[in-house]
C-alpha positions in Angstrom: 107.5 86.5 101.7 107.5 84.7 98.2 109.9 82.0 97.1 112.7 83.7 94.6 113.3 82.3 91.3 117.2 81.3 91.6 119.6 84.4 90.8 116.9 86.8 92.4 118.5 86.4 96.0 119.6 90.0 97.4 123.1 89.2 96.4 122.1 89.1 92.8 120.1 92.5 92.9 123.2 94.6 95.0 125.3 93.1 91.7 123.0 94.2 89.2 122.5 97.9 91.0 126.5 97.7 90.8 126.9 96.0 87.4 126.5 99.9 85.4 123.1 98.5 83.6 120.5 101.6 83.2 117.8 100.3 85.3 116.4 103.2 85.4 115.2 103.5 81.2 116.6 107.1 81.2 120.2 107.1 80.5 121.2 108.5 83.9 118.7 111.5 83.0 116.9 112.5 85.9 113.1 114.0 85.3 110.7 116.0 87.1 107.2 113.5 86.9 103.9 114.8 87.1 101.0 112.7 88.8 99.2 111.7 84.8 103.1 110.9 84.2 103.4 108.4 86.8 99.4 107.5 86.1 100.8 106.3 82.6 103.5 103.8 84.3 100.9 101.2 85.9 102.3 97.8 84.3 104.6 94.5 85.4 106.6 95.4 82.4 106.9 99.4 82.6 106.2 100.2 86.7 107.1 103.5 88.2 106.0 104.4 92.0 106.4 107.4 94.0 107.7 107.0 97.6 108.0 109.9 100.3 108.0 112.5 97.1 111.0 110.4 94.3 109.9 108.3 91.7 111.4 105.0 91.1 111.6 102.2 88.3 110.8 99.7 89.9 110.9 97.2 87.0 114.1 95.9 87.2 113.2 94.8 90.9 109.9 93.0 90.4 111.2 89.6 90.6 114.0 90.1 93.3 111.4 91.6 96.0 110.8 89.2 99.2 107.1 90.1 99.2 106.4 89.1 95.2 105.5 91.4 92.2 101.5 91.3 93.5 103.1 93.7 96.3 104.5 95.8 94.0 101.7 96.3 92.1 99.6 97.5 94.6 101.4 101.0 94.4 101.8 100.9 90.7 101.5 104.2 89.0 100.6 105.9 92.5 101.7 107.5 95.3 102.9 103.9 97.2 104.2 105.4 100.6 101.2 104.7 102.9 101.3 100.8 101.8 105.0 101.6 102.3 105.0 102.7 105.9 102.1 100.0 106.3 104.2 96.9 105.6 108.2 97.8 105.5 108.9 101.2 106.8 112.1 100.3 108.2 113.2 99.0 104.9 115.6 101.5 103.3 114.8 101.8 100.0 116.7 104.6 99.2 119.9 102.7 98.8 118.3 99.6 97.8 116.5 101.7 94.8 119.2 103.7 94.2 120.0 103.2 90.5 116.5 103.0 89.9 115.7 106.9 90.9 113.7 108.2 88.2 113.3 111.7 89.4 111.0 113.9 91.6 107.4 114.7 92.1 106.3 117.7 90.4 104.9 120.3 92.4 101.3 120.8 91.9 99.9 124.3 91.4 96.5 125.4 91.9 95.6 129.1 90.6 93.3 130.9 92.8 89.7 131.8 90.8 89.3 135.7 91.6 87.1 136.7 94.6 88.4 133.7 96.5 91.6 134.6 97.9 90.1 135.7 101.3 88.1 132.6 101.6 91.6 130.6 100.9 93.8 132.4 103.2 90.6 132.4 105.7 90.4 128.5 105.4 94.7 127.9 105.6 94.6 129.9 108.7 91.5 127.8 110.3 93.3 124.8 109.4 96.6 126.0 110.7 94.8 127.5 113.5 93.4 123.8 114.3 96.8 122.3 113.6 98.7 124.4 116.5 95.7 124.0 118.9 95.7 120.2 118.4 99.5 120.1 118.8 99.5 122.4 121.7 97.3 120.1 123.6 98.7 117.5 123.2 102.0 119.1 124.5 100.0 120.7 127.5 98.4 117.6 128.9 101.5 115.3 128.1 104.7 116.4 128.2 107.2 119.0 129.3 110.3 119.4 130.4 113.1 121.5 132.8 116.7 121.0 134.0 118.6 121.9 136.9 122.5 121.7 137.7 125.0 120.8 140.8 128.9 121.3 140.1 129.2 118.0 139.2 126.0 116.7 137.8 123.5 117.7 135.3 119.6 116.8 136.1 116.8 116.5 132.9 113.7 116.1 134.6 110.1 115.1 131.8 107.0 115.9 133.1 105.1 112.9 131.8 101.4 113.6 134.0 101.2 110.0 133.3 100.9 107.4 136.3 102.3 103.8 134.4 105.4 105.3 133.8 108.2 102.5 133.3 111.3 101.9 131.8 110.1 100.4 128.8 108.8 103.9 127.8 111.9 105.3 128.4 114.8 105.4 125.5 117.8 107.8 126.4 121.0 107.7 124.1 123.7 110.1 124.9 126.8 109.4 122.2 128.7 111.2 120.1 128.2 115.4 122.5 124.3 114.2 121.2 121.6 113.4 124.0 118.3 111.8 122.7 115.6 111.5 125.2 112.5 109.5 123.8 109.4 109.0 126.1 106.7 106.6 124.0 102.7 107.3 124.8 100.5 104.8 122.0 101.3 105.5 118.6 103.6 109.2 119.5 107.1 110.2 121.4 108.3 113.2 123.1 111.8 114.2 122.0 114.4 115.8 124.5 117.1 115.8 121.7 120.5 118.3 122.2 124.1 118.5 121.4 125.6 118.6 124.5 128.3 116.6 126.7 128.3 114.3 129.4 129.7 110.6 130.4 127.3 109.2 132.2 123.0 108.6 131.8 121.0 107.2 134.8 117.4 107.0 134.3 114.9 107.3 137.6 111.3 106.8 137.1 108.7 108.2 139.4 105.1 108.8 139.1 104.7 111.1 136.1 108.3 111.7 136.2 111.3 111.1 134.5 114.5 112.1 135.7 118.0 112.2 133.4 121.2 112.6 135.3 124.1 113.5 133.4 127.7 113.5 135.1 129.5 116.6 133.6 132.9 116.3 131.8 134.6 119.6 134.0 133.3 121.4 137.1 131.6 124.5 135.7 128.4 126.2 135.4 126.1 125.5 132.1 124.0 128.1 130.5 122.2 125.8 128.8 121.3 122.2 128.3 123.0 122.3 125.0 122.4 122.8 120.9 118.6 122.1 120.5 118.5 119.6 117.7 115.5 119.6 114.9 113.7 117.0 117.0 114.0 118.9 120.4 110.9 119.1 122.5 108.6 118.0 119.8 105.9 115.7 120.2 105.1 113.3 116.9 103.8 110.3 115.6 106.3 107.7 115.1 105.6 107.0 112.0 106.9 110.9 111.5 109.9 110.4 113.5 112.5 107.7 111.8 114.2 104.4 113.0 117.3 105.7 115.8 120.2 102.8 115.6 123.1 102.8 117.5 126.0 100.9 117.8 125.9 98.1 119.8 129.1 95.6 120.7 128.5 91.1 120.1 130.0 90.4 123.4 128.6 86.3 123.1 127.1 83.8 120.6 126.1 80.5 121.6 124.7 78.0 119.5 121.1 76.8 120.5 120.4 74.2 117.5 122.2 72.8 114.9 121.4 75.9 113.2 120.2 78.6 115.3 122.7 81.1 118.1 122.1 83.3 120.7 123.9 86.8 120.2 124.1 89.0 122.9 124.6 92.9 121.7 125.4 95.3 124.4 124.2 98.4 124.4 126.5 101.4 124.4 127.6 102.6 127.7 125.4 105.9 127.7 122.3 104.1 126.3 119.3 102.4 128.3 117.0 100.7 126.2 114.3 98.2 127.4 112.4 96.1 124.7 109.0 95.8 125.5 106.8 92.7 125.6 106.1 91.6 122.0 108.3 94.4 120.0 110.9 93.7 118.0 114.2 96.1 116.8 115.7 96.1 113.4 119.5 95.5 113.2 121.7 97.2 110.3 124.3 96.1 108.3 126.3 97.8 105.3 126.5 94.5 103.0 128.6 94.9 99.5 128.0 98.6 100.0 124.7 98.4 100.6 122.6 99.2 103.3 120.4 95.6 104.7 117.9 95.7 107.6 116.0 93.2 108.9 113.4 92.7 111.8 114.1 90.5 115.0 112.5 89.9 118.3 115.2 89.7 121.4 114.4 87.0 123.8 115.4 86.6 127.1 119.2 85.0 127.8 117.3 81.8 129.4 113.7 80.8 130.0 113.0 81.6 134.0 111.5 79.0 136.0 110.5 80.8 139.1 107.8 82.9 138.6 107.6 84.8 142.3 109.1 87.7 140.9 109.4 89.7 137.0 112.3 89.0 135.3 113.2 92.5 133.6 115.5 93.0 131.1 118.7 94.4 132.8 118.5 97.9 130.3 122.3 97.1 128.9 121.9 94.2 126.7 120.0 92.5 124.1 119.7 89.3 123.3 118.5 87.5 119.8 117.7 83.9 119.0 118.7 83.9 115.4 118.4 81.2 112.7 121.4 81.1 110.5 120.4 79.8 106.8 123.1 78.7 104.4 122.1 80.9 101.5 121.2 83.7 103.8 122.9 87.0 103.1 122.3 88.7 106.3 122.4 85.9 108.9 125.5 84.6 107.1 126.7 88.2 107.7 125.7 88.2 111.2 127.1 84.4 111.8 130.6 86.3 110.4 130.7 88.7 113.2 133.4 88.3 115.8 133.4 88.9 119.1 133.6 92.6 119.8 132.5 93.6 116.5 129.3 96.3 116.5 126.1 96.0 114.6 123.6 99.0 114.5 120.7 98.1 116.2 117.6 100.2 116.3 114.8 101.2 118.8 111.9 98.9 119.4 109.1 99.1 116.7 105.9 97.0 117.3 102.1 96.9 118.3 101.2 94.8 120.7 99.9 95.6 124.2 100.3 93.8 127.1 96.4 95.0 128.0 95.5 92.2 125.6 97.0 89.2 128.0 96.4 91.0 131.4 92.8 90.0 131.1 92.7 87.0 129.2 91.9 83.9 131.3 93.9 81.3 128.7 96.6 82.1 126.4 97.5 79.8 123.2 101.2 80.3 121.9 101.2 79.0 118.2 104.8 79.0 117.4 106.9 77.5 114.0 110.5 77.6 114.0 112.4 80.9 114.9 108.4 82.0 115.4 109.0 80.8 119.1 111.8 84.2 119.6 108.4 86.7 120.3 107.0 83.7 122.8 109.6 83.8 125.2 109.0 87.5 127.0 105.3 86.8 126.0 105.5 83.4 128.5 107.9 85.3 131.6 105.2 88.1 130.8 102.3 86.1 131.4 103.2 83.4 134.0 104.8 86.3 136.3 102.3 89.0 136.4 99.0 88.0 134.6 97.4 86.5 137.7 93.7 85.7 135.9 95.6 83.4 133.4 94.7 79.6 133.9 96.3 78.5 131.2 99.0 79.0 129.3 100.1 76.1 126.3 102.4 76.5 123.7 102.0 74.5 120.5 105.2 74.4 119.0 105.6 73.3 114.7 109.1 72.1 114.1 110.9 70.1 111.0 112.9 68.3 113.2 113.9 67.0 117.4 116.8 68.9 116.2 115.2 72.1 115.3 113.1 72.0 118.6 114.5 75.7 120.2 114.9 75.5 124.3 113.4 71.9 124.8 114.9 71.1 128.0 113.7 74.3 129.5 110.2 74.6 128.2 109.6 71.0 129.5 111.2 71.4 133.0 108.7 74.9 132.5 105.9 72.8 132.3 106.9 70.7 135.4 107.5 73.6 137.5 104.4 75.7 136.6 101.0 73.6 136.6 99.4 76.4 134.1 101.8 76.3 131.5 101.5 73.3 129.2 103.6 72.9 126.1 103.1 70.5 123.0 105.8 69.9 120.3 104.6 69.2 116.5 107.3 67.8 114.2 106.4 67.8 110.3 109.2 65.5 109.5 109.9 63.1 112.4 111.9 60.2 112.7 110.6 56.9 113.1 111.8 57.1 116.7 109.1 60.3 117.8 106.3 59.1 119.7 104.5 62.5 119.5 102.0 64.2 117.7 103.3 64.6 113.8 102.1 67.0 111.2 101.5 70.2 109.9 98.7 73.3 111.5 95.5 72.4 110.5 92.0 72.5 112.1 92.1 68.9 112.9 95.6 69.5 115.0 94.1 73.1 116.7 90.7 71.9 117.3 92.7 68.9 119.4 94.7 71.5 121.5 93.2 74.7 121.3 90.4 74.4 123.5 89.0 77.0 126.9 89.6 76.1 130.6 86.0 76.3 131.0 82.6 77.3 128.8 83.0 81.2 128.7 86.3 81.6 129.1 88.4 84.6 127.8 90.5 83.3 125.2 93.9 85.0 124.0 95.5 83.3 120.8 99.1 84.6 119.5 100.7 83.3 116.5 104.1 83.4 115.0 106.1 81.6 111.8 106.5 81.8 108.0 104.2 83.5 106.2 101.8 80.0 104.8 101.9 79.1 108.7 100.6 82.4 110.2 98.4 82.6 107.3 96.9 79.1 107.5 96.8 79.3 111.3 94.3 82.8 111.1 92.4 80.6 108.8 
């Protein structure tokens, strides 16, 4: 992100959508655009860019986006939905870009020279041919599925053939006569998705198997499982597949810092939902009639101090360490919200595999501010079931003793596990702190980042505003 000039908050652009201005340069004409149209449109000062198949202005909006006009300007005149998808997929620009809808994409035509049509309908049915093979493997050697029936209960059993089955590859939402199975394999999910009814999900996993029980609403026999939906017993990317929010109810908030709480969402009765290990989920909030999503990593509800045995995530609730900021739109949203009140929260999104710690031999946490929120599962992670680990330090950057998140417990952490060593770095101490002071810097690192012995296998994670992480690759 990139500081905003004042009056460019998000506030400022939801009025300005609102405020009846053309933003658009058309007069509320909407225009088919061909790709030399939107070719032409490549400036700061005139830039249009096509995302998912609609054209938008996005002039108007250079100097109220988070990420800075450079951003922008990447996708200028061009197809931008790749770098899209790349950076904020979950973003929905549709109701953000609204007013500045130019129009569609036209579609491109491509006459056929004579004497090549048999070649061309040759080539679309090798290509097809290799599409359905491709897909049809992947279905064979992954996934299928079959039910089976009692009077009372309804059983969905998922042929996985995989043997590390657990439940954080298992999402199952049944709300609203829908059921939404979602079993995650790398970057693709297999959908079980049907309109059907039922009160009641449990989830068992066994080798290669998952099994859905559904409690049925009356005692008689079903047909059927239910209404296929579009995404029913489908395999796709997830990148191809969409966020999948539901509601979920605040049943706590407790303040951690002077300015950061805890909220604890709980997930709707029918819904189990584990977050794994270094993910994060996007929460969703309709703000001046406008639809705001942002990105946060749940945490656990406390930091564990015996190690003898994992500490999993109980499958009903989620819980989020959250900074709230005085001009903040969202978090000042968020802070507003009463216990009881429900906040859409979507499934986990994220990278990073667990493989990556399980055989490192030291692990160095750099952490700034809320940046600590991805640390916490990472740490119960690593100190319970990484075994080869022989070190573990977190080197945490904070303002302020008053900023510092979970103190208390990451010191008496430190006491109680011999490999887990934390350091706290304040950029603007009082004359009272007897610790180190200052900002990340190769001096600081150099000092704390070091192996437990020559040829050691070294695992570094970092986390914070965007000039920390930046400088801290460096």
């Amino acid at each position: 992100q990139v500081p905003l000039k004042p009056g460019r908050s998000l506030m400022d652009w939801i009025r300005l959508t609102k405020s009846g201005k053309d933003l658009t340069g058309l007069k509320g004409r909407l225009v088919e655009v061909t790709e030399d149209e939107l070719a032409k449109h490549n400036k700061k000062e005139d830039c249009w860019i096509c995302i998912r198949g609609f054209v938008y202005n996005v002039t108007p909006y250079m100097e109220y986006h988070p990420g800075g006009e450079d951003e922008l300007m990447k996708a200028a005149g061009t197809d931008g939905t790749d770098l899209f998808d790349q950076v904020h997929r979950w973003v929905n620009y549709e109701s953000m870009l609204k007013e500045c809808l130019v129009g569609r994409m036209a579609v491109k035509s491509i006459a056929a020279p004579k004497g090549e049509v048999f070649m061309k309908e040759k080539i679309s049915i090798m290509l097809y041919s290799k599409k359905v093979y491709i897909f049809f493997l992947l279905y064979f050697l992954f996934y299928s599925y079959d039910w089976f029936q009692t009077d009372s209960l309804i059983t969905i059993v998922i042929y996985t053939k995989q043997k590390n089955m657990n439940a954080e590859l298992v999402i199952v939402d049944c709300q609203e006569k829908r059921l939404r199975g979602e079993i995650i394999v790398d970057d693709h999910s297999y959908l079980v998705e049907c309109e059907t009814f039922s009160l009641l999900v449990n989830i068992a996993e066994k080798v290669g198997k998952v099994e859905i029980t559904l409690k049925k609403k009356d005692n008689i026999n079903w047909k059927a499982l239910g209404r296929p939906l579009e995404s029913h017993n489908t395999f796709i990317k997830h990148t191809d597949r969409g966020l999948f929010y539901r509601k979920c109810k605040l049943v706590s908030k407790m303040e951690v810092t002077h300015d950061t709480k805890l909220f604890c969402l709980m997930l709707p009765k029918s819904t189990r939902l584990r977050v794994p290990t270094g993910q994060h989920v996007y929460l969703k909030q309709i703000i001046a009639g406008t639809e705001v999503v942002k990105p946060y990593t749940p945490v656990l509800p406390f930091l564990p101090l015996d190690f003898k045995e994992p500490s999993h995530h109980d499958g009903e609730h989620i819980y989020l360490m959250i900074k709230i900021y005085s001009c903040g739109l969202f978090t000042q949203a968020l802070d507003h919200l009463q216990i009881g009140d429900y906040i859409s929260v979507s499934s986990p999104e994220g990278n990073f595999k667990k493989s990556q710690v399980q055989t490192s031999e030291d692990l160095f946490l750099l952490a700034a501010g809320t940046g600590f929120t991805p640390m916490v599962k990472l740490l119960n992670f690593a100190l319970t079931e990484v075994s080869c680990l022989r070190t573990v330090k977190l080197i945490f950057f904070n303002k302020t003793e008053d900023d510092i998140l979970w103190r208390n417990q990451l010191e008496q952490l430190a006491l109680k596990d011999e490999r887990f060593e934390v350091q706290f770095i304040l950029s603007q101490p009082t004359k009272h702190w007897v610790g180190k002071q200052g900002k990340i810097s190769p001096s600081l690192l150099s000092e704390f980042v070091k192996r437990s012995r020559k040829d050691s296998k070294m695992l570094i994670c970092i986390c914070g505003p965007t000039a920390f992480t930046e400088q801290g690759v460096q």
